[in-house]
N, C-alpha and C positions, 0 to 999 in steps of 0.2 A: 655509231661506227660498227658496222658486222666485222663477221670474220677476215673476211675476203679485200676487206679495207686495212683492218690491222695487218692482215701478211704484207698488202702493199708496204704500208707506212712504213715496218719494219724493216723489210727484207726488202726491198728496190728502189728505196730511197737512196739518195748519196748519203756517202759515209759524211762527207763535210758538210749535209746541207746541216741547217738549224736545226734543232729537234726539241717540240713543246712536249709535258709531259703527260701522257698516255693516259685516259680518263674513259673507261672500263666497268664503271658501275653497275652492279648489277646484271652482269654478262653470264653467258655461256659459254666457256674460253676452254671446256674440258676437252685435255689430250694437248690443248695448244704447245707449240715450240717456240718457246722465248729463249732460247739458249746464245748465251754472247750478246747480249741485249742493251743497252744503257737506258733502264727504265725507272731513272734518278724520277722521284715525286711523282710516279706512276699514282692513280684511284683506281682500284679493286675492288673497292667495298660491296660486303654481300656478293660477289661472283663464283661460280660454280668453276673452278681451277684445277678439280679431283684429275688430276693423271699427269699435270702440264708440266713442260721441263724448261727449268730455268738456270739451266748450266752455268757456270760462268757469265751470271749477269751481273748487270750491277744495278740495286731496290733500294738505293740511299732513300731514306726517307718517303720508301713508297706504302701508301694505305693500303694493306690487307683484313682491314679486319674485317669480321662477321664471313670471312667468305671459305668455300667449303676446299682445303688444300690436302685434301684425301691424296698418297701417294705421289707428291710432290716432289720432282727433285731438287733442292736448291743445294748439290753438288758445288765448294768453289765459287759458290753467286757471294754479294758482298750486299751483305742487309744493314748497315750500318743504320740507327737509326728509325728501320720500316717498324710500322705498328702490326703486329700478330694477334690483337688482342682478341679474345673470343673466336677461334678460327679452328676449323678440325685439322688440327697436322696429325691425324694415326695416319702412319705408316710413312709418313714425308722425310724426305734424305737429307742432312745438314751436314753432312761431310765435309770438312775442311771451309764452310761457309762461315763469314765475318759477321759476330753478330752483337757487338759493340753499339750499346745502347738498344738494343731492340726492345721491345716492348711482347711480352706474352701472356698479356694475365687473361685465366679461362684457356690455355691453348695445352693442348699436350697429346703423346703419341709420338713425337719423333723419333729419329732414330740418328743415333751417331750427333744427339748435340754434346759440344764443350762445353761443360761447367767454364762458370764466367768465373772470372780472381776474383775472390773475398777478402774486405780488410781484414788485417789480423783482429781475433779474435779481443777482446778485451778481459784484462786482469782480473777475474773474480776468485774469490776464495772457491766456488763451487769447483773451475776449471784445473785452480792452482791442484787441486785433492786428486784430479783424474791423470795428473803428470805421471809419470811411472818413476821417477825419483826422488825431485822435487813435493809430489804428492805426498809419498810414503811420508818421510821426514814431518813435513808440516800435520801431517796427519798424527804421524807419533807423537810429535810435541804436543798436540794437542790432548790429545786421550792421554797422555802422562799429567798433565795443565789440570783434566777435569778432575780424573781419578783422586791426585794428590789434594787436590781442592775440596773435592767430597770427604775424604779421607779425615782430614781436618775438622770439618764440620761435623761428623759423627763422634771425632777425640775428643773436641770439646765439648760437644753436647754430654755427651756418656761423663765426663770429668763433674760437669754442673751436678749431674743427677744421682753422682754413683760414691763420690768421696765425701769423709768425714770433716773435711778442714774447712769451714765457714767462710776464710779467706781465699782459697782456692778455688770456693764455689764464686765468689762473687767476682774472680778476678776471671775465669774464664768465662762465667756468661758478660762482664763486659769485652771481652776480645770478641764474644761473637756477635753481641750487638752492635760494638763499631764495626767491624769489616761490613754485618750485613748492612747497616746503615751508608757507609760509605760503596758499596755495591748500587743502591739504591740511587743514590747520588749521582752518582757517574754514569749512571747508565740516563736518567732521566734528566740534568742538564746536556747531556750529548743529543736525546730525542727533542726536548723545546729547541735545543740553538742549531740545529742540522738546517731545515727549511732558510732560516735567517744567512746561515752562512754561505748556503750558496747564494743566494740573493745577494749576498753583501761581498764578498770576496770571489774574483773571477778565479784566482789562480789555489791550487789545489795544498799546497804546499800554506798559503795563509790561512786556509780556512785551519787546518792540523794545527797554527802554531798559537792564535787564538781562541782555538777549542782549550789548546794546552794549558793555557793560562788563566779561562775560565774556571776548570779542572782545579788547578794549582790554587787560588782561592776559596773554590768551593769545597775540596780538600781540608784545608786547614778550618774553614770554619765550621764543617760539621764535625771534626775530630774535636775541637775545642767546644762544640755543645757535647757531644758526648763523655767529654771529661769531666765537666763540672755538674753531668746532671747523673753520669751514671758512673763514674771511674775516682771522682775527688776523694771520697772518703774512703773508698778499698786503700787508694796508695798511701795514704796517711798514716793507714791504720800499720801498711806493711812498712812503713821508714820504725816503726817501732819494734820493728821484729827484731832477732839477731841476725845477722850478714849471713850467716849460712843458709839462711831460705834459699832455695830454688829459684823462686818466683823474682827476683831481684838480680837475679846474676844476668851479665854477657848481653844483656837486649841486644836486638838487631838496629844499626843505624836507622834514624827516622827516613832519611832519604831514599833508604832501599822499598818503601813503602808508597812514597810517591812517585818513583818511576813506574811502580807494576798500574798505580790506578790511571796515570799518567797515561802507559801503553793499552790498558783494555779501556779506555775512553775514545782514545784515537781508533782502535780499531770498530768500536760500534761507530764509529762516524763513517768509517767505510764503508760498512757492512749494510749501515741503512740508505749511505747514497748509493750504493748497486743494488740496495733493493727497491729504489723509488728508481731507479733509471729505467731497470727491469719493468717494472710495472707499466710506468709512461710508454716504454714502447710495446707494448702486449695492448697497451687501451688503444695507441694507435693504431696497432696494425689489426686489430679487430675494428676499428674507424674506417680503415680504409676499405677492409673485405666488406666492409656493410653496405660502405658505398658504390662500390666496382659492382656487388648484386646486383643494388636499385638500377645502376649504368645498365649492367648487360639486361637485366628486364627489360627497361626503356627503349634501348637499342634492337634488342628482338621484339618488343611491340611496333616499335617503329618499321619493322624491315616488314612484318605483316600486315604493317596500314598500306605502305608502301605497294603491297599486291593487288588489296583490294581494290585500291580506288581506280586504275588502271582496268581491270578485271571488269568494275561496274561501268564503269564509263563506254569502254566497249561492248558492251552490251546495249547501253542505254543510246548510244550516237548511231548503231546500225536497226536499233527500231525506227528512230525521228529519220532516216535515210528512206527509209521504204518507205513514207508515209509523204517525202515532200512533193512528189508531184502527183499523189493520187490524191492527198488530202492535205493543203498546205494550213487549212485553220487547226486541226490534229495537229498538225508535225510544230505550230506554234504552239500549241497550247504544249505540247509532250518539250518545245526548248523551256519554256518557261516555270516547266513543275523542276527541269533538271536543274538549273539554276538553284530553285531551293532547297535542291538534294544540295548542292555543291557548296551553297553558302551554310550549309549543317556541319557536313565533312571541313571547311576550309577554316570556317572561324571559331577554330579550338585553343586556341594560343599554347599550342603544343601538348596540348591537354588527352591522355586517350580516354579519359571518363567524360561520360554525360547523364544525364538525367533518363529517367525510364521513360518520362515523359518524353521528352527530345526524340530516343528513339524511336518512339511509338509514331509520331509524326510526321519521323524517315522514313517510317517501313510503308503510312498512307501515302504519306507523298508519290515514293516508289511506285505502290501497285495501282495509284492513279494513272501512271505513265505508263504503265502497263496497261492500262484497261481501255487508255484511248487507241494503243495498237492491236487489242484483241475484241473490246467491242464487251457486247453482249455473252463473249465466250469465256468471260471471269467476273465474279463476281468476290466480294473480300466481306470483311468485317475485321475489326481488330480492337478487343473491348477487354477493359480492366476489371476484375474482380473487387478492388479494394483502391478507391482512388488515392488513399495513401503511398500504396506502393508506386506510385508516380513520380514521388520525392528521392526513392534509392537512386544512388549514383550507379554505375552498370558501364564497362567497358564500349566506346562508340562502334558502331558498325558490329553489333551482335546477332542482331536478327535479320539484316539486310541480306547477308550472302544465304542463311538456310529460306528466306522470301525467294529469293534470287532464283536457288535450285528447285522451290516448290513450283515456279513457273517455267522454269526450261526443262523440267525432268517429270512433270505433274501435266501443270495445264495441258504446254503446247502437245502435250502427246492423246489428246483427248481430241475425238469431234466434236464433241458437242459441247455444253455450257462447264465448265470447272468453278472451281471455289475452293479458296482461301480463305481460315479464319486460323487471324491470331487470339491467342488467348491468353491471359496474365493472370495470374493466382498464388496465393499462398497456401502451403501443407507441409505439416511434418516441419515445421519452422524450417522451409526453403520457400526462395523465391521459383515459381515456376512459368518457363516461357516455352510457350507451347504452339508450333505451326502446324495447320494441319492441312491439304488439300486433298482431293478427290480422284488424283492422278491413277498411274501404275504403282502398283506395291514397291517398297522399296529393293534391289536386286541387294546378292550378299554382301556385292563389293560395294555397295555405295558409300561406306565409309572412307574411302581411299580417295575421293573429290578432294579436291582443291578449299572449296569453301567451307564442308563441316572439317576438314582438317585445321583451316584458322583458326576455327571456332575450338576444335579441342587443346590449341597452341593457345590459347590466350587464353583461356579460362586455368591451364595447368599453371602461366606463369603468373598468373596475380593469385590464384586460392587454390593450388594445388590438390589436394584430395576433398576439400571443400564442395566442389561442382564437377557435373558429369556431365555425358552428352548423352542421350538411348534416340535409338529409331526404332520404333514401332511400326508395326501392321495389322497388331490386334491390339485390342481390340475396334479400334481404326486408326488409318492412316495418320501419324505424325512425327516431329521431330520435336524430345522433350530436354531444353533446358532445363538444372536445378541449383540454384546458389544460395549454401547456407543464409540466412538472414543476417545472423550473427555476424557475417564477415561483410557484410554489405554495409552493416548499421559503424562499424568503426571509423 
């Protein structure tokens, strides 16, 4: 469908008649006016959209992705649902647009979007500390909690090491060995039965009440190993003293002891399930952006295979055209070599690596069909250094489009006989792929073509500073592929 058929369908169609949904792939639609449009399950994908104005339309669940929405208006348009994914919106308008369910991962630049509603945030101690009230308080209780806690642990320590009374000493390092012992306790029954209790108890509230009760057993029987292995004989020894000892007066009810181990049990149970929750979703959501890369890679190798083959095809159907009625056993022989260009390119099972080898047999094939419409006035070669390197995997369709240019920008500009030789080699531990023909020098813009531009788009997304691309002229003519080995052999 061109332009000139979308305006129809659009704009002079009845407003009652039917309407299928708009299927635009890979278009030219820049500047277009969609405004007021119903282009419910509209296909966009990959189309050049940079200017177009989609006022007041409506893109329920219309595909845009990969496509270039440079300065866009979707003004009041209702995207409920459309995919944005990987798509340039710098500088595109969302003003008052619905964008309920939409999808944008890779997309940004806009201007004037609504932050979507966020669930309320969930209860963690990290959050509760940043409240400006509620913080403050829980924060003091706490640093008074640690402080007075510390505090302790030094009065007793310093009492053990610092006074004359044998009883004294032995009664305060046992209070410090029970506490620390029961610290030990409760914190390491909370960490073995934490994983178990979510597994076993759905609701939040059981997991706390049989934590508690674990707690409340493991409580009493480590206090009762530490009585009889480090407390029996201090207190024995103290029923013999006279009642005015210190050490004997006023204890604090045993119960007051099992609530405090009671409460810092339950709380490391919190603490460790918001810190496993925390975690599981930082693994995921690093799961997912790993994924969404390999997607958008795949998705932009695809949109480049996309070019090529169309690209070569037209090329290769307007040779075997000129040749059928001056030469019809050429112009069979030139269907039949394309054929096995097409069955290379077609049966990849969505695969964009191949074999070096594979390619090397593309690029004969190729300048075979080339040679039946030029004759005598191209000659090739295309020869391996190291027949090993045959085995590396290598992106498909690598060498075919800088072949491509060395004949429409080399040979054909030549009177007389050209030549093309490819060459494969390794140096400097890279792979090197080397075209070279006998054309004109390369001009300064040649790098701004179509085909070495693939070629620099798809070596950047699979090995990024790994491989380069150089056009040379000295010291003779060619185009030098180089790819780490290293990132070849993984």
């Amino acid at each position: 469908m061109t332009r000139e058929q979308l305006h129809r369908t659009l704009h002079e169609q009845p407003a009652d008649a039917p309407r299928r949904p708009i299927r635009m792939r890979g278009s030219d639609l820049s500047d277009f006016d969609f405004s007021h449009q119903d282009l419910t399950g509209a296909d966009f994908r990959f189309s050049n959209l940079s200017g177009a104005n989609f006022q007041g339309s409506i893109l329920r669940d219309a595909n845009l992705s990969f496509a270039g929405l440079t300065d866009v208006s979707f003004v009041d348009a209702d995207l409920t649902g459309a995919n944005l994914n990987f798509s340039g919106l710098s500088g595109a308008d969302l003003t008052g647009a619905n964008l309920s369910g939409v999808s944008m991962m890779f997309s940004g630049g806009a201007r004037n979007v609504q932050p979507p509603i966020l669930p309320p945030e969930p209860i963690t101690l990290t959050n509760l500390l940043q409240r400006p009230v509620w913080g403050v308080l829980i924060g003091c209780l706490l640093g008074a909690l640690l402080v007075y806690g510390t505090s302790g642990i030094i009065y007793f320590t310093n009492q053990i090491f610092t006074t004359n009374n044998q009883d004294i000493a032995d009664v305060n390092r046992f209070i410090v060995w029970q506490n620390l012992t029961e610290g030990v306790t409760v914190f390491l029954t909370i960490y073995f039965l934490s994983d178990w209790l979510d597994q076993r108890f759905r609701r939040i509230w059981q997991r706390h009440l049989f934590a508690s009760a674990i707690l409340f057993v493991a409580y009493w029987v480590i206090n009762t190993i530490c009585y009889f292995m480090l407390g029996k004989e201090v207190f024995e020894r103290l029923e013999h003293q006279p009642s005015s000892t210190p050490l004997v007066d006023d204890p604090a009810p045993w119960y007051y002891y099992i609530i405090v181990a009671l409460l810092i049990g339950n709380a490391f149970l919190y603490v460790l399930r918001q810190g496993k929750q925390l975690t599981r979703k930082m693994t995921e959501q690093e799961f997912q952006l790993l994924n969404m890369e390999k997607l958008k890679t795949r998705a932009e190798l695809d949109a480049l295979q996309a070019k090529i083959n169309p690209h070569f095809l037209y090329n290769a159907l307007n040779s075997i055209a000129s040749l059928v009625h001056d030469n019809p056993d050429k112009a069979e022989e030139m269907t039949l070599l394309l054929s096995k260009l097409f069955r290379y390119s077609t049966g990849r099972d969505g695969s964009h690596m191949g074999s070096l080898a594979e390619e090397l047999d593309m690029v004969r094939t190729y300048l075979q069909v080339e040679h039946v419409r030029f004759g005598d006035r191209l000659l090739f070669s295309v020869d391996t250094s190291d027949e090993q390197l045959n085995k590396l995997q290598i992106p498909q369709f690598l060498l075919q489009p800088i072949v491509e240019n060395a004949v429409k920008h080399g040979i054909s500009k030549r009177a007389g006989a050209g030549r093309i030789d490819v060459k494969i080699y390794s140096q400097n531990e890279c792979l090197c792929l080397s075209v070279h023909d006998n054309g004109p020098p390369f001009p300064d813009d040649m790098g701004s073509g179509y085909g070495l531009r693939s070629i620099q788009d798809k070596l950047r997304l699979l090995y990024g500073n790994d491989a380069r691309v150089e056009l040379q002229n000295e010291p003779y003519k060619q185009v030098l592929l180089s790819i780490k080995l290293s990132r070849l052999q993984q």
